[in-house]
C-alpha positions as CSV (number, residue, x, y, z in Angstrom):
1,X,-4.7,-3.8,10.8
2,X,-1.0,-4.6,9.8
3,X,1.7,-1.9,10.9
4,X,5.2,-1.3,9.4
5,X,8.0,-0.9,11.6
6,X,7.0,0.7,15.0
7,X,8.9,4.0,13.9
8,X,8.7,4.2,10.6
9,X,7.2,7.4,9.2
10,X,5.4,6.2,6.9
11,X,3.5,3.1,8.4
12,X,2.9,5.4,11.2
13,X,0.9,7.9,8.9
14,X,-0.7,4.8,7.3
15,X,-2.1,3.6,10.4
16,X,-3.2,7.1,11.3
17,X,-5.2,7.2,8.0
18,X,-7.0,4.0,8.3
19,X,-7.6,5.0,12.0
20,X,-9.2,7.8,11.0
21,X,-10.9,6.5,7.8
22,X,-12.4,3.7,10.1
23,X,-13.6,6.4,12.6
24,X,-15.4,8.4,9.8
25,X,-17.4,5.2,8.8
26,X,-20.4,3.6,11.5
27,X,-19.9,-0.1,12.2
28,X,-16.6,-0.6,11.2
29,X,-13.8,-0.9,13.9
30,X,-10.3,-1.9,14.1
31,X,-10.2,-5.0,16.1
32,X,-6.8,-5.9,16.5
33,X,-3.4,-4.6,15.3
34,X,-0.5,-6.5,14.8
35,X,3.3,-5.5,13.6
36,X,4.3,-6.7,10.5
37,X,7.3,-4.9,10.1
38,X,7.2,-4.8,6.2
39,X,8.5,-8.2,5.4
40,X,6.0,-10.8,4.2
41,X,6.6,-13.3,6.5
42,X,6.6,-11.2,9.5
43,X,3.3,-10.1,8.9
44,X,1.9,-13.3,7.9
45,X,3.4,-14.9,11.1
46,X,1.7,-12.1,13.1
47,X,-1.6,-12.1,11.0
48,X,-1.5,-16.3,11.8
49,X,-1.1,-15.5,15.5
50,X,-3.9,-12.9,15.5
51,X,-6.2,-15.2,13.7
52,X,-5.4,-18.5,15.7
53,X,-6.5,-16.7,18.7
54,X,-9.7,-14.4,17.2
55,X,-12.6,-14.8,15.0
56,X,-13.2,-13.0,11.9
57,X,-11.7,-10.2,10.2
58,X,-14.1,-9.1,7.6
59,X,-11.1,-7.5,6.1
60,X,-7.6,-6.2,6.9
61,X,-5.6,-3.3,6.1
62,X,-2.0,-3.5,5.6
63,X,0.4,-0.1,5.9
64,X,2.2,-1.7,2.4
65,X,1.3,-4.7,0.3
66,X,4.1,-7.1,1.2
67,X,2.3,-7.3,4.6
68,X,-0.7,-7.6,2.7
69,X,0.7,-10.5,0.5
70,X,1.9,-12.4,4.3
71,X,-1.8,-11.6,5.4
72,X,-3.0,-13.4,2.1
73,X,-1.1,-16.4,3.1
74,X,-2.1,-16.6,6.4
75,X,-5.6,-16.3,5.9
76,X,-5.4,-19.0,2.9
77,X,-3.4,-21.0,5.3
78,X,-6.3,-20.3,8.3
79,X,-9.3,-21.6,5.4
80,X,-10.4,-18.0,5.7
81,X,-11.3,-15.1,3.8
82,X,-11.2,-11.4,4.4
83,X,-11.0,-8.1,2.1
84,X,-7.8,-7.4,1.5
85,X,-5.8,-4.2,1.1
86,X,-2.9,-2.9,1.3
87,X,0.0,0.1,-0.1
88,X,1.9,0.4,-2.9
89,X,0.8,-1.2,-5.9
90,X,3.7,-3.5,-6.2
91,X,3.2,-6.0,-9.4
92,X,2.5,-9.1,-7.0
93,X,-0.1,-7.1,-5.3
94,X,-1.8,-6.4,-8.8
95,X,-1.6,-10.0,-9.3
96,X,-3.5,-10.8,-6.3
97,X,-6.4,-8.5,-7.3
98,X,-6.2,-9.6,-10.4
99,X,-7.3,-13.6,-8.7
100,X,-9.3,-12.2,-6.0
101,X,-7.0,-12.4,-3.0
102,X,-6.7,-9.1,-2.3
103,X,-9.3,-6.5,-2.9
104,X,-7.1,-3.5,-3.4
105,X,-3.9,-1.5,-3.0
106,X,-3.1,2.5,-2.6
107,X,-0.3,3.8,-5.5
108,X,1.9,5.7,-3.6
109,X,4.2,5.6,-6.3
110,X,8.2,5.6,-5.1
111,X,9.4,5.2,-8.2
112,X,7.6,8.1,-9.6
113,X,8.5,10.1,-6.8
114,X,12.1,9.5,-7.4
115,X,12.2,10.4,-10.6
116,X,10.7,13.6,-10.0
117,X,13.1,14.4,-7.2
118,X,15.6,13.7,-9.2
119,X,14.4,15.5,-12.2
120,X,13.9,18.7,-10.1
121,X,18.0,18.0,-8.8
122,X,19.2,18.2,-11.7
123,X,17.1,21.3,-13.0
124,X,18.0,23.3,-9.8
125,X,21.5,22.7,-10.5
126,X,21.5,24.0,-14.2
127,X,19.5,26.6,-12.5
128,X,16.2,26.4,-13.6
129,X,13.5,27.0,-11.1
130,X,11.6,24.3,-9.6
131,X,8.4,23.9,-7.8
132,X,8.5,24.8,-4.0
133,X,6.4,22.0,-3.5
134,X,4.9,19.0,-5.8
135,X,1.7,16.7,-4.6
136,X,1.2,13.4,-6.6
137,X,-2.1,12.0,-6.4
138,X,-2.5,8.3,-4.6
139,X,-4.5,6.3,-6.5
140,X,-6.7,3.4,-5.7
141,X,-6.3,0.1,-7.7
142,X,-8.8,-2.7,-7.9
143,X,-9.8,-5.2,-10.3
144,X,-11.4,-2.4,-12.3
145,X,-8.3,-0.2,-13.1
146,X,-5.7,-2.5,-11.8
147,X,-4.8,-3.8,-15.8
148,X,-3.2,-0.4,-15.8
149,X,-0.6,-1.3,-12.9
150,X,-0.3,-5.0,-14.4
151,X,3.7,-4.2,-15.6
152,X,6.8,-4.8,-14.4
153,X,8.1,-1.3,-12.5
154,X,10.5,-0.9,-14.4
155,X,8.0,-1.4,-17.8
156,X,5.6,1.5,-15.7
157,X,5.5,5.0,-17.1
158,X,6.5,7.9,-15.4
159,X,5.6,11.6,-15.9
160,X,8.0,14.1,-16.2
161,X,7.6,17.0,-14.2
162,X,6.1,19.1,-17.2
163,X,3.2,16.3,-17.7
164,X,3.1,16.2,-13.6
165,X,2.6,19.7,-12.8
166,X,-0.4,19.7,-16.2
C-alpha cells in the first residue's frame, strides 16, 4: 500500500478504507506500506525499495494515482507485475488501464467537486437556498467503463447542481 503525505486528510482516510476493505476480505493482507507522498517519483522510489527487499505483491493500492503511476514504473523496472490501483481517475491513469498497467482507479472527482462548491457560492450569495449537505458518488473505473474517463479534464463533463441533486 502506497500512502500520501503522513498528514494529509485525505490519504489518511484512503489508507483507512483499504485497511478496512482488506480486513473485510479472507486471505488478503497488507504486507507492507510505504510513503509515497503524492509525487510519482517518490512513490516509485519507495515502491522500488520495498520490492528490492520483498517478494511479491499480488497487487498494490495507491491513496491517488500518481503514486500508482510511480508504482507502475517501479514494478516495470523490477520485471514484475502486480494489480494495480489507485485514486482519482486522472487521464494518465485511464491510459494505464487502458494498456493493462493498472487495473483500476477510484473517481473522486475534484474538479466536479469544485464546481459544485462554487456553484452553491454563488447561489447562496444571490440568496438562493442551497443543499445543507451534497454526497457525490465515487465511482470505480476499469477497462470496462474507463472509455468514459478517456478525456482531457478539462474536455470532462460536469453536472450542475440541478442534474446532481436528480
Amino acid at each position: 500500500m502506497i500512502a500520501g503525505p503522513v498528514a494529509s486528510v485525505t490519504s489518511i482516510a484512503r489508507v483507512h478504507a483499504f485497511e478496512d476493505a482488506a480486513a473485510k476480505h479472507p486471505g488478503i493482507r497488507i504486507v507492507g506500506t510505504c510513503v509515497g507522498d503524492y509525487v510519482r517519483e517518490v512513490a516509485r522510489d519507495a515502491v522500488a525499495g520495498w520490492l528490492a527487499a520483498n517478494e511479491g505483491p499480488d497487487g498494490c493500492l495507491a491513496a491517488n494515482d500518481v503514486m500508482a503511476l510511480g508504482a507502475v514504473d517501479a514494478l516495470r523496472a523490477a520485471r514484475r507485475k502486480a494489480a494495480v490501483v489507485g485514486v482519482n481517475a486522472v487521464p494518465e491513469a485511464i491510459a494505464a488501464i487502458k494498456s493493462g498497467e493498472m487495473l483500476a482507479t477510484a473517481d473522486f472527482n475534484a474538479m466536479r467537486m469544485a464546481a459544485l462548491a462554487t456553484e452553491c457560492a454563488v447561489r447562496h450569495l444571490r440568496g438562493e437556498a442551497v443543499p445543507e449537505r451534497i454526497e457525490l458518488p465515487v465511482e470505480i473505473v476499469d477497462r470496462s467503463n474507463c472509455h468514459l474517463w478517456d478525456l482531457p479534464f478539462e474536455q470532462r463533463p460536469i453536472p450542475t447542481l440541478q442534474e446532481t441533486l436528480a
